[in-house]
ZAROVEX-286331 format. One line per field, with one value per residue: chain; x, y, z of N, C-alpha, C, O in turn; residue number from 0. Coordinates in Angstrom, 2 decimals. Layout:
ZAROVEX-286331
chain <- A  ...
n_x <- X  ...
n_y <- Y  ...
n_z <- Z  ...
ca_x <- X  ...
ca_y <- Y  ...
ca_z <- Z  ...
c_x <- X  ...
c_y <- Y  ...
c_z <- Z  ...
o_x <- X  ...
o_y <- Y  ...
o_z <- Z  ...
n <- NUM  ...
end
This chain:
ZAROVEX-286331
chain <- A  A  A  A  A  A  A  A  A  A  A  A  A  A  A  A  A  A  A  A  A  A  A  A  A  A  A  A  A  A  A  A  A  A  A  A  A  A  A  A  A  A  A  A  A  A  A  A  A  A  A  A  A  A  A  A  A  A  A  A  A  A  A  A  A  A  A  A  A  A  A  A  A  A  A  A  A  A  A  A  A  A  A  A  A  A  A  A  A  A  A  A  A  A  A  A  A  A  A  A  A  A  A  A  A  A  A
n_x <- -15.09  -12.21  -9.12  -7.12  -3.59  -1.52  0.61  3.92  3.18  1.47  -1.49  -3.41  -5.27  -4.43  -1.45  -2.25  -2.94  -0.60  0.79  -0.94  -0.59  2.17  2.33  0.95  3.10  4.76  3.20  3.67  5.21  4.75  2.03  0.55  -1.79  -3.78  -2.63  -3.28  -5.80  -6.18  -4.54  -5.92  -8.89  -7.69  -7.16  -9.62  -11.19  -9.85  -10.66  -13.56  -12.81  -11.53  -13.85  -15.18  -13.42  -13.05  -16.30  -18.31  -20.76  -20.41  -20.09  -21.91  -20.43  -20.16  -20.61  -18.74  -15.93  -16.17  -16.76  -14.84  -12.77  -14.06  -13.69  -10.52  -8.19  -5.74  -5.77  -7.50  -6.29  -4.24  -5.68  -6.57  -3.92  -3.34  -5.68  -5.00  -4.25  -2.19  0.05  2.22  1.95  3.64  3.85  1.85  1.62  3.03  1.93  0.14  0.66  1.62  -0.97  -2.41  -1.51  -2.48  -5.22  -5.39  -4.84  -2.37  -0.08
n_y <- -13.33  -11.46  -10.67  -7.92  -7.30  -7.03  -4.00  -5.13  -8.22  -10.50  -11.41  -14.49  -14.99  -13.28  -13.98  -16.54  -16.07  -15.04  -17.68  -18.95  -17.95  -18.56  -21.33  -21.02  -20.01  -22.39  -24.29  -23.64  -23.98  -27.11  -27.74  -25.29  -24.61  -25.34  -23.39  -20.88  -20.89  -21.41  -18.92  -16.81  -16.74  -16.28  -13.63  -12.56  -13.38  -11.97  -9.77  -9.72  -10.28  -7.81  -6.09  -7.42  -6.55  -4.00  -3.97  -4.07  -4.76  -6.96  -6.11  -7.27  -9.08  -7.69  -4.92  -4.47  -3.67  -0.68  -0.13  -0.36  1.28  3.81  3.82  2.59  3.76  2.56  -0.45  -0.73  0.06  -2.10  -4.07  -3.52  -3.82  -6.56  -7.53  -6.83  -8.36  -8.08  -9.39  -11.27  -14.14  -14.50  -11.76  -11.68  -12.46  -11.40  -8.97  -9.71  -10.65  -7.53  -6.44  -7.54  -6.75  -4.27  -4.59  -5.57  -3.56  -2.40  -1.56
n_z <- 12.16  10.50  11.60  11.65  10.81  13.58  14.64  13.24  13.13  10.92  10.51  10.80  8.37  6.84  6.25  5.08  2.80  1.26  1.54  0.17  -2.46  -2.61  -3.24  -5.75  -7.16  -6.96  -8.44  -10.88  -12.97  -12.57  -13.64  -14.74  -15.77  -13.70  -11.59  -12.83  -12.85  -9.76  -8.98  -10.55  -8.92  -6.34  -6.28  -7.03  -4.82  -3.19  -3.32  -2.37  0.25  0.96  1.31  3.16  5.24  5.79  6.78  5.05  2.66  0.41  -3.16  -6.30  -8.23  -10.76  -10.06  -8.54  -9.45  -9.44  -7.36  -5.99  -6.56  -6.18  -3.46  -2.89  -4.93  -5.09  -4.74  -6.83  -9.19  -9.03  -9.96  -12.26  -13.35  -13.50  -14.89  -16.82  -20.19  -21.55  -19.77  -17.84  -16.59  -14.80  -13.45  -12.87  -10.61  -9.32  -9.14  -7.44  -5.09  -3.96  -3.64  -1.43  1.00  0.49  0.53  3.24  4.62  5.43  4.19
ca_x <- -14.48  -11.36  -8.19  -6.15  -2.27  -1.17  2.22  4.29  2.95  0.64  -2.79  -3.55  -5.81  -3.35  -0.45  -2.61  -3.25  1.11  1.29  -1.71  0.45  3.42  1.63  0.53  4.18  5.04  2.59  3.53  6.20  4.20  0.52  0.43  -3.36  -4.19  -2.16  -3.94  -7.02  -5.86  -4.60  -7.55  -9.56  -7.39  -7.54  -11.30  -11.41  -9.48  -11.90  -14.35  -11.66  -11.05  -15.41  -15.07  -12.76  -14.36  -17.19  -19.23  -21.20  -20.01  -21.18  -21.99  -18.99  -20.48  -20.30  -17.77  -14.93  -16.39  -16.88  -12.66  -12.17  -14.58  -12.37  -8.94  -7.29  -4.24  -6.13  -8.50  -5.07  -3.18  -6.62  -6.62  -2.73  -3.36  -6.15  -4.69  -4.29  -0.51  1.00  2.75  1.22  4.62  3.84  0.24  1.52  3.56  0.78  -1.28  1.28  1.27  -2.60  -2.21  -0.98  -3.80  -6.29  -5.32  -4.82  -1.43  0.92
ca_y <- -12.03  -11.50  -10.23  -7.35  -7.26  -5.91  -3.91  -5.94  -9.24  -10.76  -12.27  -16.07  -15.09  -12.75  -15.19  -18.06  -15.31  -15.26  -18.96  -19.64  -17.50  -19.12  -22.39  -21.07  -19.99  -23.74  -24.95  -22.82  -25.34  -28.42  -27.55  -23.70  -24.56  -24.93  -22.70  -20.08  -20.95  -20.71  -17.64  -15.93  -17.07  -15.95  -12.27  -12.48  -13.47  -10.37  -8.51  -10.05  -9.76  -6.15  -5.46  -8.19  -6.01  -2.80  -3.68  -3.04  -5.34  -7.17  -5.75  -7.94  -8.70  -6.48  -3.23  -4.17  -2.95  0.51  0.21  -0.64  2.42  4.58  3.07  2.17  3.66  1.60  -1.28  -0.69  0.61  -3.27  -5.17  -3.12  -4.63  -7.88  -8.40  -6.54  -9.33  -8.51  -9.60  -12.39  -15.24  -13.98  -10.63  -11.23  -13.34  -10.35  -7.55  -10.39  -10.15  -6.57  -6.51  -8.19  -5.61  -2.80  -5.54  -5.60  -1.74  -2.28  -1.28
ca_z <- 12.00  10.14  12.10  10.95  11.67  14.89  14.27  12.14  12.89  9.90  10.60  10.53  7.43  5.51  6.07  4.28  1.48  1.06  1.46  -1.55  -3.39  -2.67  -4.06  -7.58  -8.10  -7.12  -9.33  -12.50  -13.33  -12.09  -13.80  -15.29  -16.03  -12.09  -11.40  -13.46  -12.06  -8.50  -9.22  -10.64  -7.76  -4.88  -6.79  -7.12  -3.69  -2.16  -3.83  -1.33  1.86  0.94  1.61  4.62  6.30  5.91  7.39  4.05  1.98  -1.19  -4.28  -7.18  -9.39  -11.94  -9.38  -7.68  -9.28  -9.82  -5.48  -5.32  -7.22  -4.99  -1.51  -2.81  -6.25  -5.19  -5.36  -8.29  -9.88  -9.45  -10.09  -13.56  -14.41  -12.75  -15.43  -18.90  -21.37  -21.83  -18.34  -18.14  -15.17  -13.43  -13.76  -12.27  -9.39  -8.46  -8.70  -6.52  -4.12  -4.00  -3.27  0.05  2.04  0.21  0.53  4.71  5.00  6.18  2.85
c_x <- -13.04  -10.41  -7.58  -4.42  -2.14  0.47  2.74  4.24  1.71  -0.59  -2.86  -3.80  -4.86  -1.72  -0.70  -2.60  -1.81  0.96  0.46  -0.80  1.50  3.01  1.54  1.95  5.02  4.78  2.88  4.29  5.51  2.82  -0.09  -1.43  -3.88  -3.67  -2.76  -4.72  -7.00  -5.92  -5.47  -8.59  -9.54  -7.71  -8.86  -11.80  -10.84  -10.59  -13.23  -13.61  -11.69  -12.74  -15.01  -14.79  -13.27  -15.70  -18.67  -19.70  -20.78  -20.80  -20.95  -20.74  -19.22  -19.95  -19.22  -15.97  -14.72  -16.48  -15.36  -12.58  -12.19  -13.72  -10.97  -8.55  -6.17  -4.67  -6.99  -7.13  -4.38  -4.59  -6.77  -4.98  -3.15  -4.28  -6.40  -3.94  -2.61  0.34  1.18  1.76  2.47  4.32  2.44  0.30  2.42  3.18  -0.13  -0.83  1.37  -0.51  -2.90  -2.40  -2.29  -4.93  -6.37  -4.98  -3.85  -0.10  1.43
c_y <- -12.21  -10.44  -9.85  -7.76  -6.45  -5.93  -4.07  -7.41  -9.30  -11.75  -13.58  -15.76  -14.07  -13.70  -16.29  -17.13  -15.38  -16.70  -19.14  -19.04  -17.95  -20.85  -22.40  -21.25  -21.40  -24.55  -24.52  -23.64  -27.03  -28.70  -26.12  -23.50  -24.28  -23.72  -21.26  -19.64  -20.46  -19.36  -16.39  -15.90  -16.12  -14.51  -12.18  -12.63  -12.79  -9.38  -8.32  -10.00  -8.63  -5.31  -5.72  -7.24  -4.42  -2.64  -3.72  -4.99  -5.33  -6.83  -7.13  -8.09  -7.75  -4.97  -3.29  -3.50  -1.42  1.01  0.26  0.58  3.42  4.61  3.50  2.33  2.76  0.53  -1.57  -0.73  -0.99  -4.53  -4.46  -3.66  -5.49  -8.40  -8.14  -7.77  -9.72  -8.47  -11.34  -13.13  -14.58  -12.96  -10.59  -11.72  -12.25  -9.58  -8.23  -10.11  -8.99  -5.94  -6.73  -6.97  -4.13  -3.21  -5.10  -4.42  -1.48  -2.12  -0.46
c_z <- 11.55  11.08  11.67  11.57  12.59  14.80  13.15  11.84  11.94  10.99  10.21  8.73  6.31  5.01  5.50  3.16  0.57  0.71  0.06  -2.73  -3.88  -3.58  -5.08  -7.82  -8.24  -8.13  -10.69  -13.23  -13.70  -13.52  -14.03  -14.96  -14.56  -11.75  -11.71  -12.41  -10.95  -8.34  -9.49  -9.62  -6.79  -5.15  -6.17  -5.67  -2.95  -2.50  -3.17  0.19  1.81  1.84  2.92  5.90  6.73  6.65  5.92  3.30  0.46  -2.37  -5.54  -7.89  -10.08  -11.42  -8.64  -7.75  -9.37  -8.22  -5.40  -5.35  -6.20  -3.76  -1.79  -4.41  -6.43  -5.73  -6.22  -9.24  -10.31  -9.97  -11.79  -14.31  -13.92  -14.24  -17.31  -19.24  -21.58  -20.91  -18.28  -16.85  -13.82  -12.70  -12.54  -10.73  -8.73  -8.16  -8.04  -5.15  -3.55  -3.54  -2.14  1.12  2.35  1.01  2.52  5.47  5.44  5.29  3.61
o_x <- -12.46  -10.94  -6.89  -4.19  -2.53  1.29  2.36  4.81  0.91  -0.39  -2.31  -2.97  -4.75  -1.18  0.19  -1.99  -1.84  0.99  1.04  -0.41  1.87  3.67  1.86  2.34  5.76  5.57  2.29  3.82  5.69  2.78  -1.17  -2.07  -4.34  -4.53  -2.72  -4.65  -7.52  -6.81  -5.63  -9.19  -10.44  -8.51  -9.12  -12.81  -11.25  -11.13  -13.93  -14.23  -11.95  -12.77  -14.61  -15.39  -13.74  -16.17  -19.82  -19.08  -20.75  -21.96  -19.93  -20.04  -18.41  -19.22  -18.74  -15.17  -13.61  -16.32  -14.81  -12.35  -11.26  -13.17  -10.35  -8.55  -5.72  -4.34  -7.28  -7.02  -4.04  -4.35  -7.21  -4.84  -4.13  -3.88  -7.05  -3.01  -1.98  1.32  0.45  0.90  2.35  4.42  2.18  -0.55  2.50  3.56  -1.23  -1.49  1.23  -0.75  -3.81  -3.34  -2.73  -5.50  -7.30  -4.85  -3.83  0.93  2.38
o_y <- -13.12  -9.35  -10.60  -8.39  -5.28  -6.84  -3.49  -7.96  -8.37  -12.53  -13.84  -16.09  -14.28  -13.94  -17.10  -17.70  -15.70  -16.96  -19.42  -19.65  -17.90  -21.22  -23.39  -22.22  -21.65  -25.32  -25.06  -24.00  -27.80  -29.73  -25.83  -22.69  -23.19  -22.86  -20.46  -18.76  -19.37  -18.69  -15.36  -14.83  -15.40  -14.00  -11.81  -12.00  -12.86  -8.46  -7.31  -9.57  -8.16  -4.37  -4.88  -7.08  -3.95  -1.58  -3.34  -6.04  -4.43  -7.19  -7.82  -7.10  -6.82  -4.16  -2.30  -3.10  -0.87  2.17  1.06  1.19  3.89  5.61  4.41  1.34  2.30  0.21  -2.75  -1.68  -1.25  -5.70  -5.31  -3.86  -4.86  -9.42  -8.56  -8.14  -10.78  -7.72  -12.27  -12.46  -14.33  -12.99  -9.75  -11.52  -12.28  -9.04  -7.70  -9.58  -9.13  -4.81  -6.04  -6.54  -3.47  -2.55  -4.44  -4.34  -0.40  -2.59  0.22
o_z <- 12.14  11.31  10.98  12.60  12.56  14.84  12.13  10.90  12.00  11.92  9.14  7.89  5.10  3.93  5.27  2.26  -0.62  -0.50  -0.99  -3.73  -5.05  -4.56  -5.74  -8.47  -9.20  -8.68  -11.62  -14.31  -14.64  -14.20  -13.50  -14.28  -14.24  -11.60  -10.78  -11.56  -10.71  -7.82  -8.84  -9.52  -6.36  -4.36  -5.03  -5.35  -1.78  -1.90  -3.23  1.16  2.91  2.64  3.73  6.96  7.78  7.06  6.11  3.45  -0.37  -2.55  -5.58  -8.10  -10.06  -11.99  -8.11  -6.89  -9.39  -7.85  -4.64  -4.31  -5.54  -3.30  -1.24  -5.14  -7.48  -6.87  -6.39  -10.02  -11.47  -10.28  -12.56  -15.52  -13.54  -14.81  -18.26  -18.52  -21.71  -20.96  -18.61  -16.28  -12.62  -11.48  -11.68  -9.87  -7.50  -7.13  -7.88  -4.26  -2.33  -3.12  -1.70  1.79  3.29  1.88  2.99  6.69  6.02  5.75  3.23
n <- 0  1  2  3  4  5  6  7  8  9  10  11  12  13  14  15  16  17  18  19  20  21  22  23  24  25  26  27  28  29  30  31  32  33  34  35  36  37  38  39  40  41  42  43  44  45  46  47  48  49  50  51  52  53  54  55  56  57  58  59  60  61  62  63  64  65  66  67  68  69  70  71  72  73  74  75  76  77  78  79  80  81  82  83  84  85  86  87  88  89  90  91  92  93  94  95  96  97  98  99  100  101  102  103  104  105  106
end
């Protein structure tokens, strides 16, 4: 079972979500290419935390961003810049950041 925040303390599992974050932007310097990757991942993988926590069953990638929408405009809203074409890697590591919080119901 995943643990929301209580208050203003962060969760074991949302505080690793910050730290991977904090990693790509390490790596963007080091290894852009990983970095990428990472990046795209950890996204793709809130997108599966966001169901988790809900209670609700993951929909296919295919349906699933048409389910965000349904739930959470906020976060349908930053998963639609996060993956337009003309955002920089900075740009995306900051609307990932931003996601966190939607993602854990606690924005």
């Amino acid at each position: 079972m995943i643990l929301k925040t209580v208050g203003h303390k962060m969760c074991p599992i949302q505080w690793g979500q910050y730290n991977q974050l904090r990693y790509v932007e390490h790596e963007l310097s080091n290894d852009p290419v990983a970095a990428k990757l990472i990046l795209y991942n950890k996204v793709f993988a809130l997108t599966e935390v966001f169901f988790d926590l809900r209670g609700q069953w993951t929909p296919a990638p295919k349906q699933r961003l048409s389910k965000i929408k349904n739930v959470s405009m906020e976060f349908y809203a930053l998963l639609e810049q996060f993956y337009r074409d003309d955002v920089t890697i900075e740009d995306k590591l900051h609307i990932a950041r931003k996601m966190i919080p939607v993602v854990f119901n606690n924005g």
